[in-house]
C-alpha positions in Angstrom: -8.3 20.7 -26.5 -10.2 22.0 -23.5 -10.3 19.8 -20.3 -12.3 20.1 -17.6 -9.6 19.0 -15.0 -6.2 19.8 -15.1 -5.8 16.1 -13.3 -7.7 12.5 -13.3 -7.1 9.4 -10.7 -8.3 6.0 -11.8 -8.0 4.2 -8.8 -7.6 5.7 -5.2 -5.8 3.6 -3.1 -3.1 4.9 -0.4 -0.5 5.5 -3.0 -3.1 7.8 -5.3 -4.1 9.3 -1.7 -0.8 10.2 -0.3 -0.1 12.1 -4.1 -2.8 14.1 -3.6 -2.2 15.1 -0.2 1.1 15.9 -1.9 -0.5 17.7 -4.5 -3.0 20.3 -2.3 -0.9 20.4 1.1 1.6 21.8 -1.3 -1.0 24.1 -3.6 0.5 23.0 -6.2 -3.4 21.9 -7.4 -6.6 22.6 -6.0 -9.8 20.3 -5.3 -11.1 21.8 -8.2 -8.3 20.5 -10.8 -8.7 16.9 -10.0 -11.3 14.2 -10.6 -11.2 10.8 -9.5 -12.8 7.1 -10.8 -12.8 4.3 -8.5 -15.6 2.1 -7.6 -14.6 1.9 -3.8 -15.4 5.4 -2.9 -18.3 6.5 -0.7 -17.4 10.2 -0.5 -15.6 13.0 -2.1 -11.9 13.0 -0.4 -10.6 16.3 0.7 -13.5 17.8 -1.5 -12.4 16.2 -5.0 -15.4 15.5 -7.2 -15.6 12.0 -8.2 -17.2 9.1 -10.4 -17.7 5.7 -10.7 -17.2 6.0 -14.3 -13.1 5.3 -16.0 -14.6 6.6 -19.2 -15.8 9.8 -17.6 -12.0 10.6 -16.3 -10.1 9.7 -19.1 -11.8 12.1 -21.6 -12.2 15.0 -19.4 -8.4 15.4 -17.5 -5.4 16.5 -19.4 -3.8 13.7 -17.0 -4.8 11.3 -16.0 -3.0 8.4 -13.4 -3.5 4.8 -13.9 -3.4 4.3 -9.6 -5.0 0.2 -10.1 -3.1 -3.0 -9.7 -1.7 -4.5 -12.5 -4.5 -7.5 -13.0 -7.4 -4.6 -12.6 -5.7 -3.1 -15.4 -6.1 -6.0 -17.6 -9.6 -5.4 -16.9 -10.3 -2.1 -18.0 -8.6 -2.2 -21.5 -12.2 -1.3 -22.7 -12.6 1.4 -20.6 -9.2 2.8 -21.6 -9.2 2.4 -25.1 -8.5 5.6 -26.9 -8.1 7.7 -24.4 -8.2 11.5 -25.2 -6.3 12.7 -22.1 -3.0 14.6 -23.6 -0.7 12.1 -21.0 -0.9 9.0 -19.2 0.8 8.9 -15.8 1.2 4.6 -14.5 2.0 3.9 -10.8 1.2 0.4 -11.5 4.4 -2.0 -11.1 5.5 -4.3 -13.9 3.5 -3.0 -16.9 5.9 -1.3 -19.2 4.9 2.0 -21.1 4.6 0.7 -24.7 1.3 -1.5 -23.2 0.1 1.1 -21.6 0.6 3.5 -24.9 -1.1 0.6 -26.9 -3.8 0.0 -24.6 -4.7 3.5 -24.0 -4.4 5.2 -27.2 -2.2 7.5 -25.8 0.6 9.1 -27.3 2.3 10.4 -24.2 2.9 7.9 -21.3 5.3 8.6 -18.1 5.6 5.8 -15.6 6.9 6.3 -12.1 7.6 3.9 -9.5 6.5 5.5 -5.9 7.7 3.9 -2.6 5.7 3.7 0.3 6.9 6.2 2.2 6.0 8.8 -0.3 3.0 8.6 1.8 4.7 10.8 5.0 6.4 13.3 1.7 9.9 10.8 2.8 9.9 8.3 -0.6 11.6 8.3 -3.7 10.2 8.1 -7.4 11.9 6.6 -10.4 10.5 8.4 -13.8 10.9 7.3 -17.1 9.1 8.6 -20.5 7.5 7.1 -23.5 6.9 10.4 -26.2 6.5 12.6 -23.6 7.1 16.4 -24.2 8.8 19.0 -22.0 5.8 19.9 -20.7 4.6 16.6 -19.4 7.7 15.5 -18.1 8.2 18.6 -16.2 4.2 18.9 -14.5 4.6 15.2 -13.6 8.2 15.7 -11.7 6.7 18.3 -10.0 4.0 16.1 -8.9 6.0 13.7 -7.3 8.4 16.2 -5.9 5.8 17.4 -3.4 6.4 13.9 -1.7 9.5 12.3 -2.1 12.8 12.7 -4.4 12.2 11.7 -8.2 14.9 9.9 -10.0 15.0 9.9 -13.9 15.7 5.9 -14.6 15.7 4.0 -18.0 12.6 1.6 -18.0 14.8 -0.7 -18.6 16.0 -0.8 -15.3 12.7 -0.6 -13.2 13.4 -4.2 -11.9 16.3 -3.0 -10.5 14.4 0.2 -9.0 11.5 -2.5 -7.2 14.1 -4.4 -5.7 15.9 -1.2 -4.1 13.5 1.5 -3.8 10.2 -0.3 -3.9 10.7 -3.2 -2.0 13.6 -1.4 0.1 11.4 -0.2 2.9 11.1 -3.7 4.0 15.1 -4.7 4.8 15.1 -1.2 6.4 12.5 -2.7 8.8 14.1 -5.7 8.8 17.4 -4.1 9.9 15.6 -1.7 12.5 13.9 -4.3 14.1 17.3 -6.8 14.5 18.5 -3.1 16.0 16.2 -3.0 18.3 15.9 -6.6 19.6 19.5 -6.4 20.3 19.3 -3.1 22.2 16.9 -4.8 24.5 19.0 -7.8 25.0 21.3 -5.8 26.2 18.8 -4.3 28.9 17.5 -1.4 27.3 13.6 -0.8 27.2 11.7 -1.6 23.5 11.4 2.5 23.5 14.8 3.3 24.2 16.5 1.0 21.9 13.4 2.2 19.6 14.6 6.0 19.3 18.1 5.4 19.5 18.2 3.0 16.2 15.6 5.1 14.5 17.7 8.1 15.4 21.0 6.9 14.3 19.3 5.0 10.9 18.3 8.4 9.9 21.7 10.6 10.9 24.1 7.9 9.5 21.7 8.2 6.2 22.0 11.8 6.5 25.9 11.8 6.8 26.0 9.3 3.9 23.8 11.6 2.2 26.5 14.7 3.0 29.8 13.0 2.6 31.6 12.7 -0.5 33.7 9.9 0.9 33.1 6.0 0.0 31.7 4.3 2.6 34.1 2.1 3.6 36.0 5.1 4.8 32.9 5.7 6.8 32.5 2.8 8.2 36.6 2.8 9.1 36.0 5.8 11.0 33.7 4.0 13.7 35.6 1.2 13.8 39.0 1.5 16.4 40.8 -1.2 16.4 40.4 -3.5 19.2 37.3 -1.1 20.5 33.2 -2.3 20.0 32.1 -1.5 16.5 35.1 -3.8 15.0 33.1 -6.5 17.0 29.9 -6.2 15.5 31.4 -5.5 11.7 33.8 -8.5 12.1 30.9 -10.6 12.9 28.8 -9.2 10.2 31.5 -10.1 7.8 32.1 -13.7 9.2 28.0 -14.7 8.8 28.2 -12.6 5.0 25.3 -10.1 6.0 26.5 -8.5 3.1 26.0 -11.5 0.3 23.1 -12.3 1.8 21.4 -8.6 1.3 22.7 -8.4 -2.1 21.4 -12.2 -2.9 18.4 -11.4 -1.6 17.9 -7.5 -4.1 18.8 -9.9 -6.5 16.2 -12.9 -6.1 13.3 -9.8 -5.8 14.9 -7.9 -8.8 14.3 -11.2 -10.5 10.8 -12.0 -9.3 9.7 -8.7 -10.6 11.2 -9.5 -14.0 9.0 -12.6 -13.4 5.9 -10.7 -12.9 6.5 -8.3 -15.8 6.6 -10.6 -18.2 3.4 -12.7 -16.8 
């Protein structure tokens, strides 16, 4: 079959944005190979011919990406129905790929979970496959390779993924900020204690990233005995940062199971 676009969006939020950003800063498409659908837009972005019509971009892109929240799908399922596109690509948390195959018609469906800092090329993917072929899996990875790292993850496990990955932005925040309150309790300004956490959040990742050692060896290897990090540790330990951080990926791993099944 002959398709006018290599590449549809249904939807165009900030997630379907930063993927095309992704996807021309990188040439890996032109303006020209994509074509858009939502209802919200006033003008062509970065030059991309668009429509206010789902219909319109699900029979005329080889691909097409379902880029709506979860309860706008629900309303589209006429709009969707039969789709002719030869794959469907979901962004869209907590509706599972055998839906999305039924709803749409479709026999190829690859869902990925993006984070948000896909939207500075920084995030991470997870990527899992219902009846896709060689071909789709491999033009979709290299989609999502143009802005962050893609992880191939059973479906099965995408709860899991939302409470690290998806949601995991926010306790990195979280942590950041506490960082950075304490480094201006101890007198520094908000911009100095600002650069030096976000400086040493980002080499300590990196090293972690590099080192093929577990990290409690890391973590041994700042801590001298009697010195200042075996403070801060010790008192980690003794208020169970720890429990709490895994309690709390656990409670928003099962919230999302929650929300999948609603």
């Amino acid at each position: 079959m002959n398709y006018k676009y290599k590449l549809g969006f249904i939807g165009c939020g900030n997630m379907a944005k930063a993927i095309i950003n992704g996807l021309l800063d990188s040439n890996l498409l032109t303006s020209n190979d994509i074509f858009l659908s939502t209802p919200s837009i006033k003008e062509a972005y970065r030059g991309i011919s668009f429509t206010n019509n789902n219909q319109e971009v699900a029979s005329s892109c080889e691909y097409v990406v379902l880029a709506v929240k979860p309860q706008i799908f629900k309303t589209l399922t006429v709009d969707l129905a039969n789709m002719s596109c030869k794959c469907v690509i979901s962004i869209m948390a907590g509706v599972n790929t055998d839906t999305i195959a039924k709803i749409c018609g479709c026999g190829q469906v690859i869902r990925i979970m993006p984070n948000t800092p896909c939207s500075i090329g920084e995030g991470v993917s997870a990527i899992t496959s219902f009846n896709a072929d060689a071909e789709s899996d491999k033009f979709v990875e290299s989609i999502f390779k143009t802005i962050s790292k893609v992880v191939r993850v059973e479906e099965k496990y995408f709860d899991a993924v939302t409470s690290i990955s998806g949601s995991g932005p926010a306790y990195v925040y979280y942590f950041i900020k506490a960082m950075i309150d304490g480094g201006v309790k101890g007198g520094l300004s908000f911009e100095q204690s600002k650069d030096l956490t976000i400086a040493t959040m980002i080499g300590a990742s990196k090293m972690v990233a590099n080192s093929t050692e577990a990290l409690d060896v890391l973590i041994d290897r700042v801590c001298s005995k009697g010195g200042t990090t075996i403070q801060a540790i010790d008192t980690f330990k003794e208020n169970s940062v720890d429990k709490s951080i895994i309690e709390g990926i656990d409670k928003c791993r099962k919230r999302s199971e929650e929300l999948s099944k609603a």
